[in-house]
C-alpha positions as a Markdown table, in Angstrom:
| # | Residue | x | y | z |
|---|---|---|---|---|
| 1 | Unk | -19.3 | -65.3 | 29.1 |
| 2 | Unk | -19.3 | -62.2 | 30.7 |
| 3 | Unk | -15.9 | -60.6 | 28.9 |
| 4 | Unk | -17.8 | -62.2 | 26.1 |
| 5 | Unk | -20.6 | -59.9 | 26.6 |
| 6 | Unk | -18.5 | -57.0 | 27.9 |
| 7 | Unk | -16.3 | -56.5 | 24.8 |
| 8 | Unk | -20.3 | -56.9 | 23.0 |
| 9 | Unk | -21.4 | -53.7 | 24.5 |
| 10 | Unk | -18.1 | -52.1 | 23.9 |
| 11 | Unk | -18.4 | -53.0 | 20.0 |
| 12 | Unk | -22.1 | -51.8 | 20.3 |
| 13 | Unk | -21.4 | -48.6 | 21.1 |
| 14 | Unk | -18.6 | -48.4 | 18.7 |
| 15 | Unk | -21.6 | -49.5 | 16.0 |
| 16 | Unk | -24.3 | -47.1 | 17.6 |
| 17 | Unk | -21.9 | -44.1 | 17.1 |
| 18 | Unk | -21.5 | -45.2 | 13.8 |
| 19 | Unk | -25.0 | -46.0 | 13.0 |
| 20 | Unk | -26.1 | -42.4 | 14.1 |
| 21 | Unk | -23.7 | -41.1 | 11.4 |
| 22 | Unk | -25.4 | -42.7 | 8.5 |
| 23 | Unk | -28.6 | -42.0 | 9.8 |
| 24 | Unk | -28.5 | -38.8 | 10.3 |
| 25 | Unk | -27.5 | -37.7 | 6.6 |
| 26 | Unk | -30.4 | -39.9 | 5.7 |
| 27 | Unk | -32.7 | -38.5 | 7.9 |
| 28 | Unk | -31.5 | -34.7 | 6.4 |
| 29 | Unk | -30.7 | -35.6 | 2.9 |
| 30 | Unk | -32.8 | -38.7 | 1.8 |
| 31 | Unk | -29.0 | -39.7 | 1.0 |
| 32 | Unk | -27.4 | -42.7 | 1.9 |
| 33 | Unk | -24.0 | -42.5 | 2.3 |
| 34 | Unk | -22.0 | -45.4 | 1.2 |
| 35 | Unk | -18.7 | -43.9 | 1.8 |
| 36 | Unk | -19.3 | -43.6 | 5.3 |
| 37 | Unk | -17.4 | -46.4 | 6.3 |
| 38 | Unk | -14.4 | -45.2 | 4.5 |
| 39 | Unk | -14.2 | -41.8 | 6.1 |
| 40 | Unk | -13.1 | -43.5 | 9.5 |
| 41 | Unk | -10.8 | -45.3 | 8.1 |
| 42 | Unk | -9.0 | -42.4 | 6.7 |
| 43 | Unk | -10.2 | -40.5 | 10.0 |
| 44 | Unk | -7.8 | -43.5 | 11.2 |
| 45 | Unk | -4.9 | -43.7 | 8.6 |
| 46 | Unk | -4.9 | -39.8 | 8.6 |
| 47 | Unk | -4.1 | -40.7 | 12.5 |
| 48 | Unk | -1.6 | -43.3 | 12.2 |
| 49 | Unk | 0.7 | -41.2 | 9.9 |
| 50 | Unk | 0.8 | -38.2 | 11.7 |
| 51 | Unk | 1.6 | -40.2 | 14.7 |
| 52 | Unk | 4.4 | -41.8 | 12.9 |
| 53 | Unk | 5.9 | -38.2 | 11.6 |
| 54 | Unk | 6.2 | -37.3 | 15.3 |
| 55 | Unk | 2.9 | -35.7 | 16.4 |
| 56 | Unk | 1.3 | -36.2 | 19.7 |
| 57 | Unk | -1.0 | -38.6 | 20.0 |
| 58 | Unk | -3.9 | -36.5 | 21.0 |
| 59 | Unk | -2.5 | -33.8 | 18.6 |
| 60 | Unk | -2.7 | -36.7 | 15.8 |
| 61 | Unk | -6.0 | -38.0 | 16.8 |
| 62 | Unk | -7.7 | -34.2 | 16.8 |
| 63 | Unk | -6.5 | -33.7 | 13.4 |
| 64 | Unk | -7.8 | -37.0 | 12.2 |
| 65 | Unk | -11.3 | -36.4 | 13.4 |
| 66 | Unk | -11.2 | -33.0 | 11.9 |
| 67 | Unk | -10.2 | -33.9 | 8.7 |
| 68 | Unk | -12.8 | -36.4 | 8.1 |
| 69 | Unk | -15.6 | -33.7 | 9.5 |
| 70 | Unk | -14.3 | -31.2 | 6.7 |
| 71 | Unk | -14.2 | -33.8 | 4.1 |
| 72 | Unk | -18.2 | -34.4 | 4.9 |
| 73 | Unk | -18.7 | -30.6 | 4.5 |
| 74 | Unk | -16.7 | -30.3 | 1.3 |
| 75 | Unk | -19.1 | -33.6 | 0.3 |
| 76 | Unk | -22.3 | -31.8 | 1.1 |
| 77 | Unk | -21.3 | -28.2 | -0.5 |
| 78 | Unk | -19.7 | -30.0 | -3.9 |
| 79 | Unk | -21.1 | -33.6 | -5.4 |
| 80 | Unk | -24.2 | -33.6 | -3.1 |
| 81 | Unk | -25.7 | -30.1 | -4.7 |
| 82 | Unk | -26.8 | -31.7 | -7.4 |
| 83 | Unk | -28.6 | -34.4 | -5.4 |
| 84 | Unk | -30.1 | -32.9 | -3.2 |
| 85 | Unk | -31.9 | -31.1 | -6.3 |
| 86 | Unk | -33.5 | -34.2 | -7.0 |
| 87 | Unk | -36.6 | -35.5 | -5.1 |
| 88 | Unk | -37.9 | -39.6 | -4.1 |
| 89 | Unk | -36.5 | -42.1 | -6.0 |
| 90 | Unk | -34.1 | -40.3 | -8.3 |
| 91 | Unk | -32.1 | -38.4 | -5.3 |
| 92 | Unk | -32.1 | -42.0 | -3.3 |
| 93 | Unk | -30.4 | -43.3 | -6.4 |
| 94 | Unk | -28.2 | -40.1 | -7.9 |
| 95 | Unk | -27.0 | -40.1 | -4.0 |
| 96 | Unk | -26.3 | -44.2 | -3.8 |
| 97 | Unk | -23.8 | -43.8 | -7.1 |
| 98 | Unk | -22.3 | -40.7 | -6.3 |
| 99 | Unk | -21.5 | -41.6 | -2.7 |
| 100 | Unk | -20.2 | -45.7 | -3.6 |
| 101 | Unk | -18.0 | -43.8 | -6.0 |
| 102 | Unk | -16.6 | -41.7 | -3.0 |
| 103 | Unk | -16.1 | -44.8 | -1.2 |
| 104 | Unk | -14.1 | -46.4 | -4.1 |
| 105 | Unk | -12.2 | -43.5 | -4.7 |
| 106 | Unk | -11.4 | -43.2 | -1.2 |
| 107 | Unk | -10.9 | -47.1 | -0.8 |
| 108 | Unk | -8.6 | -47.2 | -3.7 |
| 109 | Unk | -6.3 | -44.2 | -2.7 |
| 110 | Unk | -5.7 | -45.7 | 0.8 |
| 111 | Unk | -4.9 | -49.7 | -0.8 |
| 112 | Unk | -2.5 | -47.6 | -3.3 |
| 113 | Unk | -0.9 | -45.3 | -0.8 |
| 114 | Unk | -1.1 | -47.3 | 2.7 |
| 115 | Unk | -1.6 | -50.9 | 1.7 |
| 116 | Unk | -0.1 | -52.1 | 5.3 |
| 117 | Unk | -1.1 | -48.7 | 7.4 |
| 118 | Unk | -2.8 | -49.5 | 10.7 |
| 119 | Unk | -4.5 | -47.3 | 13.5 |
| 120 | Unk | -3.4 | -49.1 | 16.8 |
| 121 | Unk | -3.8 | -47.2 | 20.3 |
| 122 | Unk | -3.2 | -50.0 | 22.3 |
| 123 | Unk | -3.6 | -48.6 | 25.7 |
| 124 | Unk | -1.2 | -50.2 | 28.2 |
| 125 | Unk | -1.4 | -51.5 | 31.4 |
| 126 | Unk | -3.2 | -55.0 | 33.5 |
| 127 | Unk | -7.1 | -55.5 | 32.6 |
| 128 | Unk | -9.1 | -53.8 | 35.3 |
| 129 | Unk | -11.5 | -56.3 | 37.5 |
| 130 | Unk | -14.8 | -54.4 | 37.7 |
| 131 | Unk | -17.8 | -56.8 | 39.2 |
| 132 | Unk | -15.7 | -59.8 | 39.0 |
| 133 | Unk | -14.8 | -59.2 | 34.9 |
| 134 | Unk | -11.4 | -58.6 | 33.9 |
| 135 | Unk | -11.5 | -55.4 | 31.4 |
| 136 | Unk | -9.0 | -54.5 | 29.3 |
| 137 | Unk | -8.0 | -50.8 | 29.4 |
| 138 | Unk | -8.5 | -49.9 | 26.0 |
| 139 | Unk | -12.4 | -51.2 | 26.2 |
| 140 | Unk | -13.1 | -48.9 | 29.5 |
| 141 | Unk | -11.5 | -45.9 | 27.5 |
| 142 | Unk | -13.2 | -46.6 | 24.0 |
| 143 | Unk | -16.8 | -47.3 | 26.0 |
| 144 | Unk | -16.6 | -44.1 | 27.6 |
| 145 | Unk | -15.9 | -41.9 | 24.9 |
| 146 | Unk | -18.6 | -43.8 | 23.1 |
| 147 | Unk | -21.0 | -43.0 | 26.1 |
| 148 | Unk | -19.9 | -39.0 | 26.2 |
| 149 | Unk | -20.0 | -38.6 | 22.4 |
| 150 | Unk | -23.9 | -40.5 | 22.7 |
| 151 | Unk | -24.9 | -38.0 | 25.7 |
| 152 | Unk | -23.1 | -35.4 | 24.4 |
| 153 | Unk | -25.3 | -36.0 | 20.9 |
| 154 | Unk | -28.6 | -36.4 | 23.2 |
| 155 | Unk | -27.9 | -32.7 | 24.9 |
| 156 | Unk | -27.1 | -31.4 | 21.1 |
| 157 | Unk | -30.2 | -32.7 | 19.7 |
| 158 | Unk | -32.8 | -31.7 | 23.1 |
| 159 | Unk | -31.0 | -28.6 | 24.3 |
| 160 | Unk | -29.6 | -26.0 | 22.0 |
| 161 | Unk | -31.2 | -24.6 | 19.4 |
| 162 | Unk | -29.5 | -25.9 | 16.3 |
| 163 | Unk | -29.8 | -29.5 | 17.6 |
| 164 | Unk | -33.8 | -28.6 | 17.5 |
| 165 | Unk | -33.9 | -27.1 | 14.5 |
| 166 | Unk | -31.7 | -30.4 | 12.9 |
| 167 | Unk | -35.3 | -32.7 | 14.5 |
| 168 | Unk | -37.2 | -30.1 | 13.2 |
| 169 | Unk | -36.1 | -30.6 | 9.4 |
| 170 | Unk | -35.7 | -34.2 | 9.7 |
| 171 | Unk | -39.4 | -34.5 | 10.8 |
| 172 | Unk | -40.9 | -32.0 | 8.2 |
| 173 | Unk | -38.3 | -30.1 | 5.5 |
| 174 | Unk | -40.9 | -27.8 | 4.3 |
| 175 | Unk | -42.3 | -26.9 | 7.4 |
| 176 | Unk | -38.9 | -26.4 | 9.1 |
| 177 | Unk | -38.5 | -24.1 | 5.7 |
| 178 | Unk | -42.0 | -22.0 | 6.7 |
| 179 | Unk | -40.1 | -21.0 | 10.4 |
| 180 | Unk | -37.1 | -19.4 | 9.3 |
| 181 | Unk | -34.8 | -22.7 | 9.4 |
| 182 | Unk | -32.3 | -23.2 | 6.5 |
| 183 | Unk | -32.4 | -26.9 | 5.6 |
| 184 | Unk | -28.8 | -26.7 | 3.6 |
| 185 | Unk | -27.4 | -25.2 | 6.0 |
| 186 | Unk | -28.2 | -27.5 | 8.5 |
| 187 | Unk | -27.6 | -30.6 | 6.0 |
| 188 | Unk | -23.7 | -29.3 | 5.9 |
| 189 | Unk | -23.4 | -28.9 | 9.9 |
| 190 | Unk | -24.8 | -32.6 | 10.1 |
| 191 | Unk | -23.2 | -33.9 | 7.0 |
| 192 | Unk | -19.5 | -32.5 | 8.8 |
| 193 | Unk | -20.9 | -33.9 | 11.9 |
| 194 | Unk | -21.3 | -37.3 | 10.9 |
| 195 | Unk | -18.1 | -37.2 | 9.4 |
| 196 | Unk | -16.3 | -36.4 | 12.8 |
| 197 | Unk | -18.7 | -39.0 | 14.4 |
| 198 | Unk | -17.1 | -41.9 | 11.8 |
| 199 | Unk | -13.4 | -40.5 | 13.0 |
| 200 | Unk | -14.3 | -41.0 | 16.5 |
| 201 | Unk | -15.6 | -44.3 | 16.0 |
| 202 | Unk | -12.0 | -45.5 | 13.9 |
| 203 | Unk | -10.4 | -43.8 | 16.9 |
| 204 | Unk | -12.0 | -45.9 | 19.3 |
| 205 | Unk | -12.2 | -49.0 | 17.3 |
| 206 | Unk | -8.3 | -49.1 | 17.1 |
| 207 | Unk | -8.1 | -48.9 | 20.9 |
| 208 | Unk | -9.2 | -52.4 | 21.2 |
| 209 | Unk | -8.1 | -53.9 | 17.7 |
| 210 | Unk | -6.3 | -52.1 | 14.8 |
| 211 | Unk | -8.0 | -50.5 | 12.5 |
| 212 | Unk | -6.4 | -51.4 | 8.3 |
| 213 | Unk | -6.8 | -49.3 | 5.7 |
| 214 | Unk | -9.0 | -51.6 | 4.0 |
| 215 | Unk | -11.4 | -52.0 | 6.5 |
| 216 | Unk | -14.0 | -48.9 | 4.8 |
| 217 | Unk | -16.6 | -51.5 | 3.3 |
| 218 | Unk | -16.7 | -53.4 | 6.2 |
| 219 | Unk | -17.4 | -50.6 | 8.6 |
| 220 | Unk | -20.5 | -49.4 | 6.2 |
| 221 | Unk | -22.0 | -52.5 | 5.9 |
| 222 | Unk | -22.4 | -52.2 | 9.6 |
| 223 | Unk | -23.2 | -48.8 | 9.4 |
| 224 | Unk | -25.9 | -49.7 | 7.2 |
| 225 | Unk | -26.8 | -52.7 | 9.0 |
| 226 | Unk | -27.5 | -50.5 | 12.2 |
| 227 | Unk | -29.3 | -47.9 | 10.6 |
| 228 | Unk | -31.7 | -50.4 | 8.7 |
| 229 | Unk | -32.6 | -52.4 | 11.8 |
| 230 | Unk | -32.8 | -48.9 | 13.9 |
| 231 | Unk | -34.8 | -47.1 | 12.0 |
| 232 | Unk | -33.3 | -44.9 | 8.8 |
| 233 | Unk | -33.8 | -41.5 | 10.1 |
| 234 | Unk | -34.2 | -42.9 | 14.1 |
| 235 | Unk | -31.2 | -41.4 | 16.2 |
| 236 | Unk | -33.0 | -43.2 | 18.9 |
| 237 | Unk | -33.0 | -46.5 | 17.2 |
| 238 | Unk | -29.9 | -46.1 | 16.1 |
| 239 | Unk | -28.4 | -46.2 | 19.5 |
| 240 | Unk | -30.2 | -49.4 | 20.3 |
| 241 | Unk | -29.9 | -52.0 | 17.2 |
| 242 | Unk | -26.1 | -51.0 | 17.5 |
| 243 | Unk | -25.8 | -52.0 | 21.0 |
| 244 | Unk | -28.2 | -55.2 | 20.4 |
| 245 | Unk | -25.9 | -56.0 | 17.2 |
| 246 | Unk | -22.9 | -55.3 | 18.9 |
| 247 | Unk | -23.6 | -58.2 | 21.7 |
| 248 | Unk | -24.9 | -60.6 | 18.8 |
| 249 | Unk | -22.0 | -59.8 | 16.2 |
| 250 | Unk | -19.6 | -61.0 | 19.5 |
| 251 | Unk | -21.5 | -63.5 | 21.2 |
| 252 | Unk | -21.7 | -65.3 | 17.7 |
| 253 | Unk | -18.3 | -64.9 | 16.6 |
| 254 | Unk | -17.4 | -66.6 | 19.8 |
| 255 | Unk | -19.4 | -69.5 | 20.3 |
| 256 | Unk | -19.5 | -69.8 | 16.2 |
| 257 | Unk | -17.1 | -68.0 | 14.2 |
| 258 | Unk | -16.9 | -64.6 | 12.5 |
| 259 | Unk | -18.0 | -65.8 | 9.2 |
| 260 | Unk | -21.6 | -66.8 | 10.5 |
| 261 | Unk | -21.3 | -63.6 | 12.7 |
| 262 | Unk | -21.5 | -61.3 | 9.9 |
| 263 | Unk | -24.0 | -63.8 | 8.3 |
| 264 | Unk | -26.5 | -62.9 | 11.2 |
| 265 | Unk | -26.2 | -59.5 | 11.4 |
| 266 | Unk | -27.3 | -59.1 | 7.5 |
| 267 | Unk | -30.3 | -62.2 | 8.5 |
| 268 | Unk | -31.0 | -59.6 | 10.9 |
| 269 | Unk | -31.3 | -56.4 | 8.4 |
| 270 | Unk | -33.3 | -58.6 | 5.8 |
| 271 | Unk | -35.7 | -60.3 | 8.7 |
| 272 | Unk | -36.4 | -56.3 | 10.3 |
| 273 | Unk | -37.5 | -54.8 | 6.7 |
| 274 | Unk | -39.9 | -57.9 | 5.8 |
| 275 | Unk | -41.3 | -57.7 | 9.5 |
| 276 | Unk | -41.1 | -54.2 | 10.1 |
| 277 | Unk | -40.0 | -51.9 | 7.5 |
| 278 | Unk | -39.4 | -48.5 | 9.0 |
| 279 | Unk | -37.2 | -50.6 | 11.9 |
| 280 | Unk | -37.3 | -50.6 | 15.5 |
| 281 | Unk | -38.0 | -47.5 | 16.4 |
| 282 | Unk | -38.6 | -45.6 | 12.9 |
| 283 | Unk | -41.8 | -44.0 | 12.0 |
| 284 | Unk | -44.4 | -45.8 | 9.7 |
């Protein structure tokens, strides 16, 4: 029960990181980004092959992350321009196509190019006893980097001045607009930022189980899944619907199976926006 609920918290934080990702853009943009899943996993196979042509791990794993945070700029300063002229409905929508066909495209290169391509950074070594509970390696690693890259977010957003300026134009565009901030500017930082935040989560995901090339759709369900029952737009609630699904998704899986898992997490989505539509800790 209590590895149980160990490698639950692990996978919570793995989901919170992610969550915070897809939120964010949504907070910024209005934009929903369905290819968000997708970008870790090439953050991931981008990994995997440089580690196979020789390059150092940490060398491999850098590049990874960076090459997914790029992509999200060249995103935001290409395709999204055009959404972003759009306001309400019509940028939600123009935003949901353009970014699923991202997602396929980016889905469809990795099945052609790397059908069997796996991240695995299997970190060696006996399980570690902390209070009694056996821990494997890989999940004290993956949870801690998961814990700096969350405090590390929490001092970026409450400490320096671009992180306030981000909360200022997520609360109130046009106002942030009237005191001198530049909302596309910030949009691109963010939209590059969310992109290395996917990376970091594929990095850490494959230190406790391999992460396959086609495991994109997958990851932004839960991405979604996490953002809904936060709070679109709640960093805050981000951080704690993915630790609370994290726990359910493993706690289910192992006293049920991971079919009726994944079944309870999307119950859980559909039950928070008929009983409270702006999520846990989302603004009415």
């Amino acid at each position: 029960m209590g590895a149980v609920l160990v490698d639950g918290l692990v996978l919570g934080l793995q989901f919170a990181i992610l969550g915070v990702g897809l939120t964010l853009v949504y907070g910024l943009g209005g934009v929903v980004n369905l290819a968000h899943g997708q970008m870790a996993v090439m953050a991931a196979i981008v990994t995997a092959r440089l580690m196979d042509a020789g390059l150092p791990t940490a060398a491999a794993i850098a590049i990874g992350i960076i090459a997914t945070g790029l992509l999200g700029v060249v995103l935001d300063r290409t395709i999204m321009q055009p959404v972003y002229s759009q306001h309400g409905e019509s940028r939600i929508l123009l935003g949901l196509l353009l970014m699923l066909g991202v997602g396929f495209i980016i889905d469809g290169v990795l099945e052609w190019r790397y059908p069997i391509e796996a991240l695995n950074l299997r970190i060696a070594g006996e399980p570690v006893t902390i209070a009694g509970l056996k821990i494997r390696r890989g999940s004290i690693v993956a949870s801690s980097v998961t814990i700096a890259v969350g405090l590390a977010l929490v001092a970026f957003f409450r400490l320096t001045t671009f992180g306030r300026a981000t909360r200022s134009v997520i609360q109130n565009e046009q106002g942030a607009r009237l005191c001198g901030i530049n909302p596309a500017t910030v949009r691109t930082v963010v939209f590059g930022l969310s992109g290395v935040l996917a990376g970091i989560v594929a990095v850490t995901q494959a230190m406790t189980s391999p992460v396959v090339s086609t495991a994109g759709v997958s990851l932004t369900i839960f991405a979604l899944i996490v953002a809904v029952v936060g709070g679109l737009g709640s960093v805050s609630g981000a951080f704690l619907a993915g630790i609370i699904l994290g726990v359910v998704n493993t706690m289910s899986a192992f006293y049920i199976g991971t079919f009726v898992s994944s079944i309870i997490l999307v119950v859980a989505a559909a039950a928070t926006i008929l009983i409270r539509p702006q999520g846990l800790l989302g603004s009415g």
